[in-house]
C-alpha positions in Angstrom: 26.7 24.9 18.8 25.0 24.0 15.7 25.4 21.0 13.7 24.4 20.6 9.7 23.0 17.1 9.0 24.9 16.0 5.8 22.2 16.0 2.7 21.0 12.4 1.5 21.7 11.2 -1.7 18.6 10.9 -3.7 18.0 8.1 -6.9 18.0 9.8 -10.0 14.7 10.5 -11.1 12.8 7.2 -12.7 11.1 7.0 -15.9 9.0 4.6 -15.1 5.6 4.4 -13.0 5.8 5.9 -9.4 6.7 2.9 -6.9 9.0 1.1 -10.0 12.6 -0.1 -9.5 14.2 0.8 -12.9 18.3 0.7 -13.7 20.8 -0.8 -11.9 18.6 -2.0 -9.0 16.4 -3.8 -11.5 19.1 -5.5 -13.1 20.0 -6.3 -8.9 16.9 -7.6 -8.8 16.8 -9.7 -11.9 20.1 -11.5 -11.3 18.9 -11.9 -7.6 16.0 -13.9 -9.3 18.2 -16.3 -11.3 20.2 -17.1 -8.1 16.7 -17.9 -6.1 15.7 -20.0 -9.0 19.0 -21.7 -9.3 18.9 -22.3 -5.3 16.1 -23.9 -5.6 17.0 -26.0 -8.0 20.1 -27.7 -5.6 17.4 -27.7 -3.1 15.3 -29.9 -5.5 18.8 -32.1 -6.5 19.3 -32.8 -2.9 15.6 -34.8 -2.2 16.6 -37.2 -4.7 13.0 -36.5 -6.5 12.5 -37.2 -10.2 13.3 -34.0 -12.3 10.0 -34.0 -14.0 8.2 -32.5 -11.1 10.2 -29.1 -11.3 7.9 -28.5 -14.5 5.4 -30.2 -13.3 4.8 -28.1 -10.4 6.2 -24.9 -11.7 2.5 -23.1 -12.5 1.4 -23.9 -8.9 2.4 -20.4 -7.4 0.3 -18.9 -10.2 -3.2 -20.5 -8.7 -2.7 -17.9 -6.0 -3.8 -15.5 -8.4 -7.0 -17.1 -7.6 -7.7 -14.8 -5.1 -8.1 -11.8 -7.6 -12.0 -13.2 -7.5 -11.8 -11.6 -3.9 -10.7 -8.3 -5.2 -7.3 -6.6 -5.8 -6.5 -6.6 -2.3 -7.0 -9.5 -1.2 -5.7 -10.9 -4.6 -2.4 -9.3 -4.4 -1.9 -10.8 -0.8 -2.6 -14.4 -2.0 -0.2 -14.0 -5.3 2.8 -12.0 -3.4 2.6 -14.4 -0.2 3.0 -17.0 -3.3 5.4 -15.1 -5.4 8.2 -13.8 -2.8 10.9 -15.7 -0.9 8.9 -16.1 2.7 6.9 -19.1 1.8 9.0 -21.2 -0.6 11.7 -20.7 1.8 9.7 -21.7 5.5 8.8 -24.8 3.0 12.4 -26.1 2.3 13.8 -25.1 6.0 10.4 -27.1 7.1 11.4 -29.8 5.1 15.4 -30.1 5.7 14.0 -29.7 9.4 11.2 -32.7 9.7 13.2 -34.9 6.7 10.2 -34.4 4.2 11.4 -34.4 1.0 7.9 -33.2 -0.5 8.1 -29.9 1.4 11.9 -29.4 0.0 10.5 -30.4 -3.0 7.8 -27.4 -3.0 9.8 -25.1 -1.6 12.1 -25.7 -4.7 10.4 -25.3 -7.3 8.6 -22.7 -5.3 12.0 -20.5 -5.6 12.4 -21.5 -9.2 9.1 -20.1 -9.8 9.8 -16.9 -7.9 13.3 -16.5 -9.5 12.5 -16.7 -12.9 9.3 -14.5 -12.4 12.2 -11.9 -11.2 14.2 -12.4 -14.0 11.5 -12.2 -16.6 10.6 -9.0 -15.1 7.8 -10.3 -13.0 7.1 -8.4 -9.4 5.2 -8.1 -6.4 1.7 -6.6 -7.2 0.2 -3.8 -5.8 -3.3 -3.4 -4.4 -4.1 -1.4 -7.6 -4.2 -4.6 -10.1 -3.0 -7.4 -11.2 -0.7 -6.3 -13.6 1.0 -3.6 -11.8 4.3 -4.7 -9.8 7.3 -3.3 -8.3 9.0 -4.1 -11.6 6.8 -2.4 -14.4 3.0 -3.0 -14.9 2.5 -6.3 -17.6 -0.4 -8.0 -18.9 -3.9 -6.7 -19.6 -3.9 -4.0 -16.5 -0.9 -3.1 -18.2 -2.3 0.7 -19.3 -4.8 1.1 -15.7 -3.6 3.1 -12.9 0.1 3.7 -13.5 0.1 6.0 -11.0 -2.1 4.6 -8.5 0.5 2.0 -7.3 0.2 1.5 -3.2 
């Protein structure tokens, strides 16, 4: 008795960089980002804390790209464990949880950050630089090692 394992639909073919999410996933993705950020903003209406800290504490994520003085490995661990939904979202549970506003608060705007990032086409980096995520490369590392994404 023999039995034929039914082939498994492949992606078409991307156009970006190896390791990129590109097309309908992306745009997934992207609207998946404005519904983190806009989470996190009820999460922020329900502590009762002044508006003006959601820009006020919006960049804080970014100082996690601090630890790019360490090296790209260790700097894409510290930005992604700042810039994904993990960490912003053990915050607010943490916070609902022990009634401390301050931790909702963070985890917030911690979400906002994240889901606009997302939206804006912003991903999580690879060991390979800075500027090269799962949703494009950006910045100045923009043009290095395309295709050396890990």
């Amino acid at each position: 008795m023999t039995s034929t394992v039914p082939a498994v639909p492949t992606a078409p073919a991307a156009t970006g960089a190896p390791g990129v999410v590109t097309g309908r996933p992306r745009t997934w993705l992207q609207a998946e980002g404005l519904a983190l950020a806009a989470a996190g903003l009820v999460a922020h209406a329900t502590t009762g804390a002044p508006w003006w800290l959601v820009p006020a504490l919006f960049l804080v994520p970014d100082l996690a790209a601090l630890g790019y003085l360490a090296g790209n490995r260790v700097g894409a661990w510290a930005y992604d464990l700042a810039h994904t939904a993990p960490l912003p979202v053990a915050l607010m549970a943490a916070g609902l949880a022990w009634d401390v506003s301050a931790l909702t608060v963070a985890g917030g705007v911690g979400l906002v950050h994240l889901g606009l990032d997302r939206a804006l086409g912003y991903g999580v980096t690879y060991d390979s630089g800075f500027g090269h995520t799962h949703l494009g490369s950006k910045g100045p590392d923009a043009d290095h090692g395309r295709a050396q994404h890990r």
